[in-house]
N, CA, C and O atoms as CSV, one atom per row, in Angstrom:
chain,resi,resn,atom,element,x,y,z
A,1,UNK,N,N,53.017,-8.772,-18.404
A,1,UNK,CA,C,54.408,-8.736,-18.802
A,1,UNK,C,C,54.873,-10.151,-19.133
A,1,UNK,O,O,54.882,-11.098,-18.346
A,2,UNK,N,N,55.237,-10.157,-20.343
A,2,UNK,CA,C,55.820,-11.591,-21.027
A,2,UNK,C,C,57.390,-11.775,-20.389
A,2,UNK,O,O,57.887,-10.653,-20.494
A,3,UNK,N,N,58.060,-12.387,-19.979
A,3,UNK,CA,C,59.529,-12.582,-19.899
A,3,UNK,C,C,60.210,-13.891,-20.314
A,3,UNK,O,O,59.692,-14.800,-19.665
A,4,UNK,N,N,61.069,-14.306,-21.052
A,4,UNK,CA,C,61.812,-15.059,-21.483
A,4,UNK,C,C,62.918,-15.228,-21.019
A,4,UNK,O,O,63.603,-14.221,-20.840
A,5,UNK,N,N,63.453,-16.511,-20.677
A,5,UNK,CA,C,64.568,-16.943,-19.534
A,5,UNK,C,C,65.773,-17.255,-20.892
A,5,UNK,O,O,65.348,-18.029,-21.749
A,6,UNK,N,N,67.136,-16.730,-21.101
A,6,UNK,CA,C,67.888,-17.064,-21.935
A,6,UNK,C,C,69.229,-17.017,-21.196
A,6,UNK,O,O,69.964,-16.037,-21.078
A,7,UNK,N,N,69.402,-18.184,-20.749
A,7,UNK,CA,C,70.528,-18.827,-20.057
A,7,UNK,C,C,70.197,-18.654,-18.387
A,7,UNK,O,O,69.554,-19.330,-17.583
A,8,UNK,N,N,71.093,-17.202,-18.286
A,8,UNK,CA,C,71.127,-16.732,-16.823
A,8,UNK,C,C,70.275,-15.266,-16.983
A,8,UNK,O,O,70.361,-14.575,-15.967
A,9,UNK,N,N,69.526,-14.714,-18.004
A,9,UNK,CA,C,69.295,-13.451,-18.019
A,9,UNK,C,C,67.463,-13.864,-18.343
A,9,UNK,O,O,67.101,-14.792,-19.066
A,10,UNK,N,N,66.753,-13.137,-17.778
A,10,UNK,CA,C,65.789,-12.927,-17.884
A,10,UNK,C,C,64.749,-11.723,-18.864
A,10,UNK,O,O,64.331,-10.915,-18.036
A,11,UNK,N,N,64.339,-11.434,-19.955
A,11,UNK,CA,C,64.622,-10.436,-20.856
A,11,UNK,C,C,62.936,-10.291,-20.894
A,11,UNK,O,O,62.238,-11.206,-21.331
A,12,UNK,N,N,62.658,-9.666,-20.640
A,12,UNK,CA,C,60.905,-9.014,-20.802
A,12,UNK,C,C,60.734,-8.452,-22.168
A,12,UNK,O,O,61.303,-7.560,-22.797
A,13,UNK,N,N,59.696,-9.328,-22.430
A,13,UNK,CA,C,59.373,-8.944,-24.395
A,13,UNK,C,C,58.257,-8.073,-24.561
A,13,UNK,O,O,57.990,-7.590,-25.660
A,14,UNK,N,N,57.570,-7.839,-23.504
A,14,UNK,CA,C,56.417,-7.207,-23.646
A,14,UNK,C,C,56.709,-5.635,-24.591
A,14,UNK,O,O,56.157,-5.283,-25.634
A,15,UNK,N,N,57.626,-5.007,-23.890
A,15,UNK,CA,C,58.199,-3.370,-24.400
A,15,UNK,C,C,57.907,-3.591,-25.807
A,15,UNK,O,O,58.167,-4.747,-26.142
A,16,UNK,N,N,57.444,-2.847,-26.750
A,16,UNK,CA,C,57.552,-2.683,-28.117
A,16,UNK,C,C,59.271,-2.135,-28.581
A,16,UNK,O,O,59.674,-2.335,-29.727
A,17,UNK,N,N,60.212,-1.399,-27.458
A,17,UNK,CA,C,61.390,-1.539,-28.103
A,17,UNK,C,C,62.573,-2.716,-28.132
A,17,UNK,O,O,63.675,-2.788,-28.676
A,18,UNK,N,N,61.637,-3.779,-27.103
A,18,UNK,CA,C,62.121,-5.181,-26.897
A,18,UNK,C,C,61.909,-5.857,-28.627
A,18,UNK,O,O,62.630,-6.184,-29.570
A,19,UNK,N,N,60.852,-5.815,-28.383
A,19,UNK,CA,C,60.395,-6.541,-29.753
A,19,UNK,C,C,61.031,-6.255,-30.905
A,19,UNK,O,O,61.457,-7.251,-31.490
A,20,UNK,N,N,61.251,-5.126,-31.465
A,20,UNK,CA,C,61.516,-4.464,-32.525
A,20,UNK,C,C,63.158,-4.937,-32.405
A,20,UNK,O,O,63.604,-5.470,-33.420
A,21,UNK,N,N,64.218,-4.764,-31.090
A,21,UNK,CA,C,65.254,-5.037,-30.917
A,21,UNK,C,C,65.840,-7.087,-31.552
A,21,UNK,O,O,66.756,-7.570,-32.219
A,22,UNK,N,N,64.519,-7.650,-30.741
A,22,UNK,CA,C,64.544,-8.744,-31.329
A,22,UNK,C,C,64.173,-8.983,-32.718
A,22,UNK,O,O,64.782,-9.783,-33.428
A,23,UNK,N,N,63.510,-8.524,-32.977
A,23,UNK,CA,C,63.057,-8.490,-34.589
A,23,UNK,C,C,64.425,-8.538,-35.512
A,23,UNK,O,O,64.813,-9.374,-36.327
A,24,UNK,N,N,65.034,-7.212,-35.017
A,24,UNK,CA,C,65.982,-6.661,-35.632
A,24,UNK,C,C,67.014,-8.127,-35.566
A,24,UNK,O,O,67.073,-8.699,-36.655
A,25,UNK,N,N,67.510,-8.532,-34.867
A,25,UNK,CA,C,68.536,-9.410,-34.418
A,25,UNK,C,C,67.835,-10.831,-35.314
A,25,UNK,O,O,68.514,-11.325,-36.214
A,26,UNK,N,N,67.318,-11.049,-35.190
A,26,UNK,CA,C,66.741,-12.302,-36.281
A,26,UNK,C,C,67.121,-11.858,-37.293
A,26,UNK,O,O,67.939,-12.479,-37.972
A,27,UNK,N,N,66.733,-10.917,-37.587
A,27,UNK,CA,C,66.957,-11.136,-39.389
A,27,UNK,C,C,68.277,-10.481,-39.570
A,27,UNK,O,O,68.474,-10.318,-40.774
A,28,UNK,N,N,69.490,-9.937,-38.670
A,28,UNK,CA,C,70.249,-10.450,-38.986
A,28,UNK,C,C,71.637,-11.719,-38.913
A,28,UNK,O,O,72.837,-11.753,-39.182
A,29,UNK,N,N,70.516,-12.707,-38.341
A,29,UNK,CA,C,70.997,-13.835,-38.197
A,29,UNK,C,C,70.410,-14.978,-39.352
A,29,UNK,O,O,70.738,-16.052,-39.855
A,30,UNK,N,N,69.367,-14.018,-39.398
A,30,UNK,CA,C,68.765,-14.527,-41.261
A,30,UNK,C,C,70.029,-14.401,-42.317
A,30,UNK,O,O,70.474,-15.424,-42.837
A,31,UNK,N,N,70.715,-12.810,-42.678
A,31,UNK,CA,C,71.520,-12.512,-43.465
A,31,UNK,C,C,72.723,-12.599,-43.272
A,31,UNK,O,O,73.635,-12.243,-44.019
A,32,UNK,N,N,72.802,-13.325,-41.737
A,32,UNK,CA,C,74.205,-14.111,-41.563
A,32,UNK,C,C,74.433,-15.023,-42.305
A,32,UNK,O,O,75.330,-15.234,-43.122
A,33,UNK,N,N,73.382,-15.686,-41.914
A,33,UNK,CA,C,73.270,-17.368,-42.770
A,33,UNK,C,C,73.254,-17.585,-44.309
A,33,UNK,O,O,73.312,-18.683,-44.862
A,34,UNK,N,N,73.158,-16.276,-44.967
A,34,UNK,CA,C,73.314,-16.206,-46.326
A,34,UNK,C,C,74.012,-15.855,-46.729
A,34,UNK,O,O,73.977,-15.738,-47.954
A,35,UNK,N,N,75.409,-15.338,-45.823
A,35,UNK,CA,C,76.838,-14.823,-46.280
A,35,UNK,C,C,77.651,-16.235,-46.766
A,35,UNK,O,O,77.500,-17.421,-46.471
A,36,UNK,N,N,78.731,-15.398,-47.795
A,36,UNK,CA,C,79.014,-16.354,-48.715
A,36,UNK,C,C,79.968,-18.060,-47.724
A,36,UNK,O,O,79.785,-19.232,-48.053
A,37,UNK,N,N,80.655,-17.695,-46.865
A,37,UNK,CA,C,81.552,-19.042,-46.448
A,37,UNK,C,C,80.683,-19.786,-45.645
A,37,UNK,O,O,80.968,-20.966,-45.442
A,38,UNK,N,N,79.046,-19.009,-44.847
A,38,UNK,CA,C,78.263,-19.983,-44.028
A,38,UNK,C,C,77.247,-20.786,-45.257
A,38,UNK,O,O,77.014,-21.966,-45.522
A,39,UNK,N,N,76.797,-19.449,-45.829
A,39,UNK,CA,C,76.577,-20.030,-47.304
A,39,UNK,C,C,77.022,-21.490,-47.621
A,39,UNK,O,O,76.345,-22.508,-47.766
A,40,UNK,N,N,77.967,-21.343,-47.666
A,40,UNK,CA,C,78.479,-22.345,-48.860
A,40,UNK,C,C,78.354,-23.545,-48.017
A,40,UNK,O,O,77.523,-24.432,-48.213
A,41,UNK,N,N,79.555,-23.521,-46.709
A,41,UNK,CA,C,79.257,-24.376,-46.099
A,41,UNK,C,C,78.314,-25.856,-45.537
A,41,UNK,O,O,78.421,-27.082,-45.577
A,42,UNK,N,N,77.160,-24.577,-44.904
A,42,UNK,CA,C,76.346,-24.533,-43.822
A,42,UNK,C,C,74.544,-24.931,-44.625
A,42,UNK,O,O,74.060,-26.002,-44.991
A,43,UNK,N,N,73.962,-23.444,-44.633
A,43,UNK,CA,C,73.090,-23.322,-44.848
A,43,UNK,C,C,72.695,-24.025,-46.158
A,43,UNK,O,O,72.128,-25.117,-46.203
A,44,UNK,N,N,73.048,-23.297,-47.199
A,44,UNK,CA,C,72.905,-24.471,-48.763
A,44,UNK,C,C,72.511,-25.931,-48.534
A,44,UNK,O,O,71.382,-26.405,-48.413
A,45,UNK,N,N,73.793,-26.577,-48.502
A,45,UNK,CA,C,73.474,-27.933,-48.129
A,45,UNK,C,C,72.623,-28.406,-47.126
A,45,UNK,O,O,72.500,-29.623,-46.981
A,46,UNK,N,N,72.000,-27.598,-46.393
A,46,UNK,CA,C,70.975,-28.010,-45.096
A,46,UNK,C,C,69.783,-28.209,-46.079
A,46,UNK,O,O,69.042,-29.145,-46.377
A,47,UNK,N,N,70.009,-26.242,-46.635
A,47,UNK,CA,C,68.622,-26.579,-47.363
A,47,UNK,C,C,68.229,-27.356,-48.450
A,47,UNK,O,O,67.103,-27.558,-48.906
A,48,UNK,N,N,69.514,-27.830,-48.858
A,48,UNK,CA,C,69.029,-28.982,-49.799
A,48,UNK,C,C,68.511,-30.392,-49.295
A,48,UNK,O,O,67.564,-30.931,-49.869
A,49,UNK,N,N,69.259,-31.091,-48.016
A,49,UNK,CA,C,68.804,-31.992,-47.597
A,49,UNK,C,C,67.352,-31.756,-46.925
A,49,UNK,O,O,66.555,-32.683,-46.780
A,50,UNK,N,N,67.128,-30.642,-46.593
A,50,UNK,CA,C,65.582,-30.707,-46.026
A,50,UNK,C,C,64.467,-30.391,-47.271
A,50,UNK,O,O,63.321,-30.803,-47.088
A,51,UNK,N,N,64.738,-29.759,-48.376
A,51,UNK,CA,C,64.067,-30.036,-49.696
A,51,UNK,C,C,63.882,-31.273,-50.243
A,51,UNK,O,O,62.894,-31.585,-50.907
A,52,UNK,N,N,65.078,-32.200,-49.907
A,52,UNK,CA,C,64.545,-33.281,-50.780
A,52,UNK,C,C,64.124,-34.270,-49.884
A,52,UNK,O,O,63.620,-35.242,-50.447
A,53,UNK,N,N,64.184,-34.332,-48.439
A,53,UNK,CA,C,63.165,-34.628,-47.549
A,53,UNK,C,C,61.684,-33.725,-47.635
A,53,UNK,O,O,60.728,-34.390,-47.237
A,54,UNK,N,N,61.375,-32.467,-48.041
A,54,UNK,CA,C,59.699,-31.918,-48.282
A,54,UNK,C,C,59.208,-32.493,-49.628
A,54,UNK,O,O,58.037,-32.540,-50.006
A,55,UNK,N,N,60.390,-32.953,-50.334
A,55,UNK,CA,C,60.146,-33.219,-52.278
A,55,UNK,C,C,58.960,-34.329,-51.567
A,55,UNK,O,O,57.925,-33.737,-51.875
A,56,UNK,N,N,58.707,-35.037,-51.135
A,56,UNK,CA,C,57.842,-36.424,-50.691
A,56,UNK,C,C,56.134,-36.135,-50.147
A,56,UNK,O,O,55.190,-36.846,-49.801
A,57,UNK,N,N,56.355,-34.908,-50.285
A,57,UNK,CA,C,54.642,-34.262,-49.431
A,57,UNK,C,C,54.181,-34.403,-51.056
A,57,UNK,O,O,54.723,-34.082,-52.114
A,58,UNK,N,N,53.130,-34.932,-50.766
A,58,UNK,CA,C,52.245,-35.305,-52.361
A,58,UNK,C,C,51.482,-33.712,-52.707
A,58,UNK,O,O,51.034,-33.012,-51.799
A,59,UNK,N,N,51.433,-33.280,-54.292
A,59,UNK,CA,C,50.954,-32.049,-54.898
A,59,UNK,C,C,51.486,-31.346,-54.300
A,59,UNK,O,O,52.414,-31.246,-55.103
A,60,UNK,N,N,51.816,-30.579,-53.385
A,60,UNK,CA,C,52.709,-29.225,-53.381
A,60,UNK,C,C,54.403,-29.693,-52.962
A,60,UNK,O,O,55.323,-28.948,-53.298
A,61,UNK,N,N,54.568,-30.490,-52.499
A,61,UNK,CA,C,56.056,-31.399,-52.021
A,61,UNK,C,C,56.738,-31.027,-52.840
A,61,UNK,O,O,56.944,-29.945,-52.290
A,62,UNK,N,N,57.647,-30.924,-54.253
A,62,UNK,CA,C,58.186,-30.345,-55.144
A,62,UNK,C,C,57.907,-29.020,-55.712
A,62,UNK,O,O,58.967,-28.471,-56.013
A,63,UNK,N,N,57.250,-28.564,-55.876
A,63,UNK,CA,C,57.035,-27.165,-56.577
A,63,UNK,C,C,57.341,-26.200,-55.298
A,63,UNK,O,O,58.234,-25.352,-55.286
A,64,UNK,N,N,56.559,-26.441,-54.360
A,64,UNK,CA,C,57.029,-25.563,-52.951
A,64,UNK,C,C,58.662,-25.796,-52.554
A,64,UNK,O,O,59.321,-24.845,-52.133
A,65,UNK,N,N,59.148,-26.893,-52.692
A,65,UNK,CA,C,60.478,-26.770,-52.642
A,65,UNK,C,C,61.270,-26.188,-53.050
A,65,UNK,O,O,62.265,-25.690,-52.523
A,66,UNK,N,N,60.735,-26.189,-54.517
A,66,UNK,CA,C,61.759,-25.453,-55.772
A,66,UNK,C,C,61.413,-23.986,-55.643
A,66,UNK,O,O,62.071,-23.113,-56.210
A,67,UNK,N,N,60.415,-23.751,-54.920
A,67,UNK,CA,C,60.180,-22.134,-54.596
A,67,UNK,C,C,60.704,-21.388,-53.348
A,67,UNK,O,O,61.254,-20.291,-53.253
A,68,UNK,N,N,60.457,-22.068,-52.665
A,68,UNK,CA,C,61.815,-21.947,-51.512
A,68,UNK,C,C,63.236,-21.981,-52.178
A,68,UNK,O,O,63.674,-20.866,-52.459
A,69,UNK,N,N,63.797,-22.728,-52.391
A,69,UNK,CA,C,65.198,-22.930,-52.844
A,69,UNK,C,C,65.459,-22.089,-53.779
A,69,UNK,O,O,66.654,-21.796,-53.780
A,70,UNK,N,N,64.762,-21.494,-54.702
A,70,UNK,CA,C,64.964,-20.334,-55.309
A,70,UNK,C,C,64.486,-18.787,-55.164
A,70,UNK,O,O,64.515,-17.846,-55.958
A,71,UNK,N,N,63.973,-18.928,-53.637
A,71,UNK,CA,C,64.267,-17.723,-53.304
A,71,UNK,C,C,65.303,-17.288,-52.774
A,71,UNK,O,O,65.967,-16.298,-53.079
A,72,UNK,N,N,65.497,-18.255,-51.725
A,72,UNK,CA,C,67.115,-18.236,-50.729
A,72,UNK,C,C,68.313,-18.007,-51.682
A,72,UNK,O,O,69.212,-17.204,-51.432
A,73,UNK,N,N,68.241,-18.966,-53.068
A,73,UNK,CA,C,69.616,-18.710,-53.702
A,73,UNK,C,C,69.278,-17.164,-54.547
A,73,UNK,O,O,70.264,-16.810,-55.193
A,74,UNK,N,N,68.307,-16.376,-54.638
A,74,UNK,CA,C,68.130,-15.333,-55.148
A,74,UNK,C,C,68.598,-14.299,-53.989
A,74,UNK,O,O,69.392,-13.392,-54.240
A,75,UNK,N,N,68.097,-14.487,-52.823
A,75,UNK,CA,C,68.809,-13.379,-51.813
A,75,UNK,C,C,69.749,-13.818,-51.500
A,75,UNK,O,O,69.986,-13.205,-50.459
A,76,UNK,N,N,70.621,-14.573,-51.671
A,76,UNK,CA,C,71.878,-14.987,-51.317
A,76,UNK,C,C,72.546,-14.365,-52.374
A,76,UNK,O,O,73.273,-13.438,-52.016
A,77,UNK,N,N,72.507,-14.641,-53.764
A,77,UNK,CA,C,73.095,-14.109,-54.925
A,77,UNK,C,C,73.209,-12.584,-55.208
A,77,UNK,O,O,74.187,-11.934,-55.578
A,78,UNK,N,N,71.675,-12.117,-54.874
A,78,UNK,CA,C,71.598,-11.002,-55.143
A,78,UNK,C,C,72.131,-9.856,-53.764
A,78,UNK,O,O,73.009,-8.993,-53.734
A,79,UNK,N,N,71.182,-10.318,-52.768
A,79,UNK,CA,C,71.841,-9.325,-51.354
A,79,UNK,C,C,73.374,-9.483,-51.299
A,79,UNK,O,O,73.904,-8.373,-51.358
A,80,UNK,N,N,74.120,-10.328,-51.220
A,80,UNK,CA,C,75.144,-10.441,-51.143
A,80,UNK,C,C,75.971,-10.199,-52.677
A,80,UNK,O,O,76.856,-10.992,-52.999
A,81,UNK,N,N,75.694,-9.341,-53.339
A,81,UNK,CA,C,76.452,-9.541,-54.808
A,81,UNK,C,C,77.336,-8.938,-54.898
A,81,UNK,O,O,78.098,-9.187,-55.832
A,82,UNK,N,N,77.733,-7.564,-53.716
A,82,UNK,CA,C,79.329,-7.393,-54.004
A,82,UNK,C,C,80.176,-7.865,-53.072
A,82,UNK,O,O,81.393,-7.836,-52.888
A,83,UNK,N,N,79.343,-8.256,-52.595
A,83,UNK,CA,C,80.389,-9.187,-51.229
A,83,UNK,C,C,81.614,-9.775,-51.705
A,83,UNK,O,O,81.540,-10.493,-52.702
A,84,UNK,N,N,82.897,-9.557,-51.070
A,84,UNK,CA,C,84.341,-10.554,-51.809
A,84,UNK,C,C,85.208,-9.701,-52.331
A,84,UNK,O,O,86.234,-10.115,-52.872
């Protein structure tokens, strides 16, 4: 039995409906972070400053950047497109 200490609560990950529960909760703290006012804010500009800190890794340092950064602004644009 795996257990993970998060604050004052102790939460056992082993259960497969643990897992799946956590699973679930990540990603939507994934599609939090791509809603439009954290968006704009928040996340964007992070990921730009940490792109042009990866732009510096020699042969993949730029192209992997620009592939990242245009996926995020594609599920941001697109998942969120009637949002507002």
């Amino acid at each position: 039995s795996k257990t993970v200490q998060r604050g004052n609560v102790a939460i056992d990950t082993s259960s497969d409906s643990t897992k799946e529960e956590l699973r679930h909760r990540k990603m939507r703290w994934t599609l939090y972070l791509l809603r439009a006012p954290i968006w704009d804010m928040a996340t964007h500009p992070l990921a730009e400053k940490l792109g042009a800190a990866g732009e510096y890794i020699p042969l993949i340092g730029k192209p992997l950047v620009q592939y990242i950064m245009d996926i995020l602004c594609y599920w941001q644009r697109w998942h969120f497109m009637l949002e507002g």
